[in-house]
C-alpha positions in Angstrom: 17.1 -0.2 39.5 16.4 2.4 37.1 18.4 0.9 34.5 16.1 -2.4 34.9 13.3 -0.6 34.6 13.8 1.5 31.6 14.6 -2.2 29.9 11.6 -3.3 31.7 9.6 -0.5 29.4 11.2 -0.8 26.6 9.5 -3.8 25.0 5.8 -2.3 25.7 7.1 0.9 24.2 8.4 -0.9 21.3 4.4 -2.9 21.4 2.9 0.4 21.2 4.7 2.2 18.6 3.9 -1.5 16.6 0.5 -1.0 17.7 0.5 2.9 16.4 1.5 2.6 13.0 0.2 -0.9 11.9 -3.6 -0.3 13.1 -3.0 3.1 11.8 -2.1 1.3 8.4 -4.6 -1.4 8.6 -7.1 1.5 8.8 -6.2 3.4 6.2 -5.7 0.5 3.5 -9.3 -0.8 4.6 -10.4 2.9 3.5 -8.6 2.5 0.1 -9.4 -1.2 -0.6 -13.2 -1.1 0.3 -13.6 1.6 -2.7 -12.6 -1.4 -5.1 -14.9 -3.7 -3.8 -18.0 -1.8 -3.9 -17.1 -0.2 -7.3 -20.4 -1.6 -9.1 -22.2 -0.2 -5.9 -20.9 2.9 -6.5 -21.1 3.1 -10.2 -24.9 2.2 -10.1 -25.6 4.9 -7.7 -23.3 7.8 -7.8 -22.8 8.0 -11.9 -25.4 8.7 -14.7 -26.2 5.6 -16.8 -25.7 5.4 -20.4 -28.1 4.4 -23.3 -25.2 3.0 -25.3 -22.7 1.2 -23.4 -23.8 -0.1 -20.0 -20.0 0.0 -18.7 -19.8 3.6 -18.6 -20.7 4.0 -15.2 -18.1 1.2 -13.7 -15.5 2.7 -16.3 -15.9 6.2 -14.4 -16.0 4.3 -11.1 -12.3 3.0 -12.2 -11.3 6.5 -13.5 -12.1 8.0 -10.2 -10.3 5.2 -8.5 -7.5 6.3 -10.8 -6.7 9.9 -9.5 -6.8 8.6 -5.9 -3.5 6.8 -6.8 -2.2 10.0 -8.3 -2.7 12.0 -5.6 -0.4 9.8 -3.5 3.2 11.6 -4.9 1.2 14.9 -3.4 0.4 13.2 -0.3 3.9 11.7 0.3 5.3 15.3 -0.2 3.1 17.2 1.8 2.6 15.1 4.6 6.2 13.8 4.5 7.2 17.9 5.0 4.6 17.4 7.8 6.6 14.6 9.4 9.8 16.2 8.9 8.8 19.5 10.5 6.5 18.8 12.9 7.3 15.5 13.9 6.3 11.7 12.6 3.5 11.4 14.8 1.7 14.7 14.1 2.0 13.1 10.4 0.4 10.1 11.1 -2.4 12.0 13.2 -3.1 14.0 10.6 -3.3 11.3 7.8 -5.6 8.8 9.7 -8.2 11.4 10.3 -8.0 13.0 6.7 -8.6 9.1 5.9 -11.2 8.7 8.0 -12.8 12.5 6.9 -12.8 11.5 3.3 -14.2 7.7 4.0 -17.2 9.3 5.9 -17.5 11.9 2.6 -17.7 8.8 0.6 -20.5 7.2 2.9 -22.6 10.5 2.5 -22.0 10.7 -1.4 -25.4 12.2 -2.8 -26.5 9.4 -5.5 -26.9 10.5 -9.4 -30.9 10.8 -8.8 -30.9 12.6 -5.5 -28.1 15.4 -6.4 -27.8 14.9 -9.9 -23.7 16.4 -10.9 -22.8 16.9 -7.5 -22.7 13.5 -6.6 -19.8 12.4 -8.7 -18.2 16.0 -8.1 -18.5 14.5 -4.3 -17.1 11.1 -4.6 -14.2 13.2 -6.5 -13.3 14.9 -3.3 -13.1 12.3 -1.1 -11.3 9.9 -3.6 -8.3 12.9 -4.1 -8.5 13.1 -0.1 -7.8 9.4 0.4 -4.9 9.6 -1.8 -3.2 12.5 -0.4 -3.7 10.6 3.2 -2.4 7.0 1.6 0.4 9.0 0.2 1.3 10.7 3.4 1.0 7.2 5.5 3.3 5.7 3.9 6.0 8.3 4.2 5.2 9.1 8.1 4.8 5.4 8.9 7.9 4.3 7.2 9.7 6.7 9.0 7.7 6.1 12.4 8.1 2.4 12.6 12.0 2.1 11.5 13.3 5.2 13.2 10.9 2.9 16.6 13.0 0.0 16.2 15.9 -1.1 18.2 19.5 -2.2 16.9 18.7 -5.1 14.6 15.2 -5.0 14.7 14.8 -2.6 11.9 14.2 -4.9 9.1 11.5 -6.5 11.5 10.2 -3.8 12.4 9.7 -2.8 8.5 7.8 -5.7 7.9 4.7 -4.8 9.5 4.0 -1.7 6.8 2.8 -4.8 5.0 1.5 -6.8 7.8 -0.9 -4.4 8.4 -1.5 -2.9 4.8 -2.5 -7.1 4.1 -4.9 -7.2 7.0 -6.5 -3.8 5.8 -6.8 -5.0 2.4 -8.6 -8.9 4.2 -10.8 -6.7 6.3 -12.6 -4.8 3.3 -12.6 -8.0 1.2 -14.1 -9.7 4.2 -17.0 -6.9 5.2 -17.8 -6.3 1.8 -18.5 -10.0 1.4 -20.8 -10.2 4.6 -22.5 -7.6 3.6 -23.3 -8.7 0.3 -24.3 -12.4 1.4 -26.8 -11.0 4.4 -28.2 -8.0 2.5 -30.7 -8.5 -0.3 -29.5 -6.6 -3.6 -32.0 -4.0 -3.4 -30.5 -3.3 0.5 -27.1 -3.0 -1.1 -28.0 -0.9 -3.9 -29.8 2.3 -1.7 -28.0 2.3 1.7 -26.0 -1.2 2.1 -22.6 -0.2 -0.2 -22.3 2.7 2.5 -21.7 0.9 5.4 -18.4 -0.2 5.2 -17.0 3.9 4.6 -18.6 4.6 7.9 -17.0 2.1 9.5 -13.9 2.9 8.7 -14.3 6.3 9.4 -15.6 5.1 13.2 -12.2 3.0 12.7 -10.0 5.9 12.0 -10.8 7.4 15.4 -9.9 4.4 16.9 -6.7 4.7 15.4 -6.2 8.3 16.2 -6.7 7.7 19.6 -4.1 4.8 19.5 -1.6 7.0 17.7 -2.3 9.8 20.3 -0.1 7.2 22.8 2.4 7.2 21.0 6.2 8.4 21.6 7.8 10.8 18.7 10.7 9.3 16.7 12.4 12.4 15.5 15.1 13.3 18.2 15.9 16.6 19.8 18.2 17.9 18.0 16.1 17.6 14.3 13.4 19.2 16.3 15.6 22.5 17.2 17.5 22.0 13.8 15.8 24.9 10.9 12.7 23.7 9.1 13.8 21.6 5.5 12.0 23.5 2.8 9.0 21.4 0.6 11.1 20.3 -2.0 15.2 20.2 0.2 14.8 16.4 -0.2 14.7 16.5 -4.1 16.9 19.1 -4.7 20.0 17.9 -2.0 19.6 14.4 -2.6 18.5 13.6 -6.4 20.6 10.6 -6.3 18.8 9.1 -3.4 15.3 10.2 -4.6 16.1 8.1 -8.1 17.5 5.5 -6.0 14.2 5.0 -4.5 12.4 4.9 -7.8 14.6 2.2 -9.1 14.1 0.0 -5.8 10.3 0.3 -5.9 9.8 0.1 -9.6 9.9 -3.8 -10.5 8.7 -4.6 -6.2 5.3 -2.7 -7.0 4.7 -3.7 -10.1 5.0 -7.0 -8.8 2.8 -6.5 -5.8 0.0 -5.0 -7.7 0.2 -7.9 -9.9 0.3 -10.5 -7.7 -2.0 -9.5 -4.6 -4.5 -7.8 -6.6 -4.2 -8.5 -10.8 -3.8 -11.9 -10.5 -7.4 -13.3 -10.0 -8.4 -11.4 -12.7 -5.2 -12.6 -14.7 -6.2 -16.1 -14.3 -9.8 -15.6 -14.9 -9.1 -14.2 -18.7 -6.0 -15.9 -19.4 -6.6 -19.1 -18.1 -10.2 -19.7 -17.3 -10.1 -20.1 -13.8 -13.8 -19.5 -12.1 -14.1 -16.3 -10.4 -15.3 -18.1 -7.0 -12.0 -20.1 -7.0 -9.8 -16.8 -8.0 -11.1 -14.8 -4.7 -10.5 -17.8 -3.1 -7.4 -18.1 -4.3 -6.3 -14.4 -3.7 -7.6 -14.4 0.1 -5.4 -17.6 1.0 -2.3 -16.2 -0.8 -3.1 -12.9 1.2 -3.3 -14.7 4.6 0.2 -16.6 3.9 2.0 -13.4 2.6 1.1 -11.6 6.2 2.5 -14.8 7.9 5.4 -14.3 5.6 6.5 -10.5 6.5 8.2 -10.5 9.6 9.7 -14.1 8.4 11.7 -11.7 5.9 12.0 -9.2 8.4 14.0 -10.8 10.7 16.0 -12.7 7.8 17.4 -9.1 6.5 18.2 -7.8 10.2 20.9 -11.5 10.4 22.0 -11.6 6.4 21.4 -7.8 5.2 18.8 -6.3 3.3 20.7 -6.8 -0.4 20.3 -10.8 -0.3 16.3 -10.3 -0.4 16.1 -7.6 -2.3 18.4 -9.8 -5.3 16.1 -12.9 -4.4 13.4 -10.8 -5.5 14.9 -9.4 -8.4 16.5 -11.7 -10.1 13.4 -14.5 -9.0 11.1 -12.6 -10.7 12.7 -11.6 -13.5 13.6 -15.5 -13.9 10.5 -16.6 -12.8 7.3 -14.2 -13.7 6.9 -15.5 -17.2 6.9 -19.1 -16.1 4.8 -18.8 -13.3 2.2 -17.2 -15.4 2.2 -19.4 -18.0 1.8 -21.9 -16.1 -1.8 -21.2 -14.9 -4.4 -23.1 -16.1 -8.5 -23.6 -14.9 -7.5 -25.3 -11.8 -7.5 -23.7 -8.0 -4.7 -25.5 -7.5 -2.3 -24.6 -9.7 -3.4 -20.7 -9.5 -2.6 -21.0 -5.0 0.7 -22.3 -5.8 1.7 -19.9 -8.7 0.3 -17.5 -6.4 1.9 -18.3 -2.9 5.3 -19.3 -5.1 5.5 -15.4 -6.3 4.6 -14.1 -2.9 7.8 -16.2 -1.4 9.8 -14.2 -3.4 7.8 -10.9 -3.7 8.3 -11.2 0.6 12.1 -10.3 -0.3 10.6 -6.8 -1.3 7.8 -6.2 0.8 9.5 -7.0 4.1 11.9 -4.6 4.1 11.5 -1.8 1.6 9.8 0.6 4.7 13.7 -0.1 6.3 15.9 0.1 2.8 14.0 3.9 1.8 14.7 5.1 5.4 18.4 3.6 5.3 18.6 5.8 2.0 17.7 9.4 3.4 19.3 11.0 6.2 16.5 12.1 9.1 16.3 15.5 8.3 14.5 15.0 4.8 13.6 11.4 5.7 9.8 11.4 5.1 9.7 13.9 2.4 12.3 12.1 0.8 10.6 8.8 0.7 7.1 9.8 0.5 6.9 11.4 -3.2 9.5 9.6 -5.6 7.9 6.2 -3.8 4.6 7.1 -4.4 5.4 8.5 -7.6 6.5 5.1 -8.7 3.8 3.4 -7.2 1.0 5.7 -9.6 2.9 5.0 -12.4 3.9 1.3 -12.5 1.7 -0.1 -9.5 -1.1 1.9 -9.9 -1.5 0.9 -13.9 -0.2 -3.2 -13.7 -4.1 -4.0 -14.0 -4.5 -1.8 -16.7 -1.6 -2.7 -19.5 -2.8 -6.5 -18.0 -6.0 -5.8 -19.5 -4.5 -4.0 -22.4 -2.0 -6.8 -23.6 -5.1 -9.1 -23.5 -7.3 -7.0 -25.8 -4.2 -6.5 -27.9 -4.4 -10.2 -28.3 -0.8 -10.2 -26.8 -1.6 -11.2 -23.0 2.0 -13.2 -22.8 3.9 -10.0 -23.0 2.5 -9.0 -19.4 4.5 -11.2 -17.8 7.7 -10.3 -20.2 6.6 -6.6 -19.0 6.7 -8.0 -15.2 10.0 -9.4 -16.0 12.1 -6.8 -17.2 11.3 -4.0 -14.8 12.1 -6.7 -12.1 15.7 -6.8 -13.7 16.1 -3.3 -14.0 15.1 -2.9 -10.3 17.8 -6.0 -9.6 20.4 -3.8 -11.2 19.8 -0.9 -9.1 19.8 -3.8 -5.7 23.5 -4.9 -6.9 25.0 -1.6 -6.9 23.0 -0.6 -3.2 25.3 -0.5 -0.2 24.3 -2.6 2.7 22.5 -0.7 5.0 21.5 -3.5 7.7 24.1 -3.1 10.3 25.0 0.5 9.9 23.4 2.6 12.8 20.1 4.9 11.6 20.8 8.2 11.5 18.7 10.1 14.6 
């Protein structure tokens, strides 16, 4: 009897740890994502306006934007020490309500005209905050939801880290939106552009209160085993740390290109109209969710090394075609779209469940959390940039030669991985 009943439990224990880290997520990516959204908002109100080039305040808006991604290597190795000494969930308790802290910070940003200096000084803050918290999820969550999952249910399990960061990323598109179409500008421009930072801050207690519910990952013996020092993960394990680097490199350039450079892409490039671009973007979102735990389950049968090389090798083959073959029509830009998220699906899927393969538990969120993010702020983090770049160069069709070739290199680093599928997780 009791052995029927702890099976009976074990699938709404494996719902709530789900539950846990994927609103946890969704939460926190909202936070991030709704900054990008309501960046003219912000620049209008929060930065001083210049006589001589009207872009200045939307150009600082960008900058500040900027340091939030590097702060994430800090975050992953601070609260990924915080995971590995204290426990994942502690972690993930601490980073939704730092999130939530530094979203309400943003909401209560003193304009330019009100507060004059301290205003951007303010938005600053909070912007460094959300980046140390992003930083940190991703290292405790990673480690929360694979270390939760059952024999051959990692890979499935992995695939909600994107799942969720998708819906986050749908959710600020989607309020944003709303607000703008029922607010009249003048609304938007003095109180509007704040709404959606205190709602996600009210969100973030939601999510700490789910996350409060939730069982620990890390086992017994870790917790009695002596406290791994701040940097033990770099310094025992530098093979694994530049391991992690490679296998991220060419998947988040690729990500950052495709879910959120590629409307842009198409509007210089090609001359798609901006309506149809958004559309386009949103639809391709919605269909990469869908796709995740597809992935997910398709690494736990036939190992995570056959996505990982479908991704790869597709997009080294694949990126410079694709691109070049956008043209003004909203067709062609959903397919070349959904086409590369098919293949980016072989990344996203399962990289949560490939980095926690890679460490042993002891260093395991430290150990993922700053080499990934450090790869993310500097080839992620910048894909819109050198996009932009290559265009005012007057060389826009080297972006995709650019996407291409760090994809290879990353496929190099998938052929010489060991398969890590079936191999039991170290506790």
């Amino acid at each position: 009897m009791a052995d029927r009943q702890a099976g009976e439990r074990r699938p709404v224990s494996a719902v709530r740890q789900l539950t846990a880290a994927s609103v946890g997520n969704a939460v926190e990516w909202y936070d991030w994502y709704t900054y990008t959204f309501l960046a003219t908002y912000i620049a209008a109100q929060i930065f001083p306006k210049s006589a001589d080039n009207s872009l200045v305040p939307l150009l600082s808006t960008f900058a500040v934007f900027a340091v939030g991604f590097f702060m994430r290597p800090v975050g992953g190795l601070l609260m990924g020490a915080v995971a590995d000494r204290r426990g994942r969930r502690a972690a993930l308790t601490v980073t939704i309500l730092l999130m939530g802290g530094s979203s309400l910070l943003m909401g209560l940003t003193p304009t330019y005209a009100a507060a004059g200096i301290l205003g951007p000084v303010v938005l600053v803050l909070a912007r460094l905050l959300q980046g140390l918290s992003v930083g940190g999820e991703f290292a405790a969550s990673t480690t929360f939801l694979v270390e939760s999952a059952g024999p051959g249910r990692r890979g499935l399990f992995s695939s909600f880290q994107y799942v969720s960061t998708t819906i986050g990323q749908l959710v600020a598109s989607g309020v944003a939106a709303l607000l703008v179409a029922n607010l009249a500008p003048t609304t938007m421009d003095s109180w509007g552009w704040r709404v959606p930072f205190v709602l996600g801050a009210l969100l973030s207690l939601v999510g700490f209160w789910i996350r409060r519910g939730a069982e620990e990952t890390r086992s017994e013996e870790q917790a009695k085993a002596p406290r791994p020092g701040l940097f033990e993960a770099l310094r025992r394990h530098p093979r694994e740390s530049l391991l992690i680097c490679g296998i991220t490199a060419g998947g988040t350039l690729a990500y950052y290109t495709w879910t959120s450079y590629l409307p842009t892409y198409a509007e210089l490039n090609a001359g798609v109209e901006k309506a149809d671009a958004l559309l386009a973007g949103t639809l391709s979102l919605l269909f990469f969710a869908v796709l995740q735990p597809v992935a997910g389950i398709a690494s736990d049968r036939f190992g995570r090394k056959p996505l990982l090389l479908m991704f790869g090798i597709g997009f080294a083959a694949l990126s410079v075609p694709l691109l070049r073959t956008l043209d003004d029509s909203f067709v062609t830009l959903l397919l070349v779209q959904c086409a590369g998220m098919v293949l980016l699906s072989g990344f996203t899927a399962i990289s949560a469940a490939v980095n926690a393969e890679t460490f042993p538990a002891r260093v395991r969120a430290a150990g993922i959390g700053f080499p990934y993010s450090l790869t993310v702020a500097l080839f992620g983090g910048t894909a819109p940039y050198i996009g932009t770049l290559f265009k005012d160069l007057g060389q826009a069709g080297l972006f995709p030669v650019y996407v291409a070739v760090l994809c290879l290199v990353s496929s190099a680093v998938y052929l010489r991985l060991p398969e890590t599928a079936h191999r039991p997780l170290e506790r």
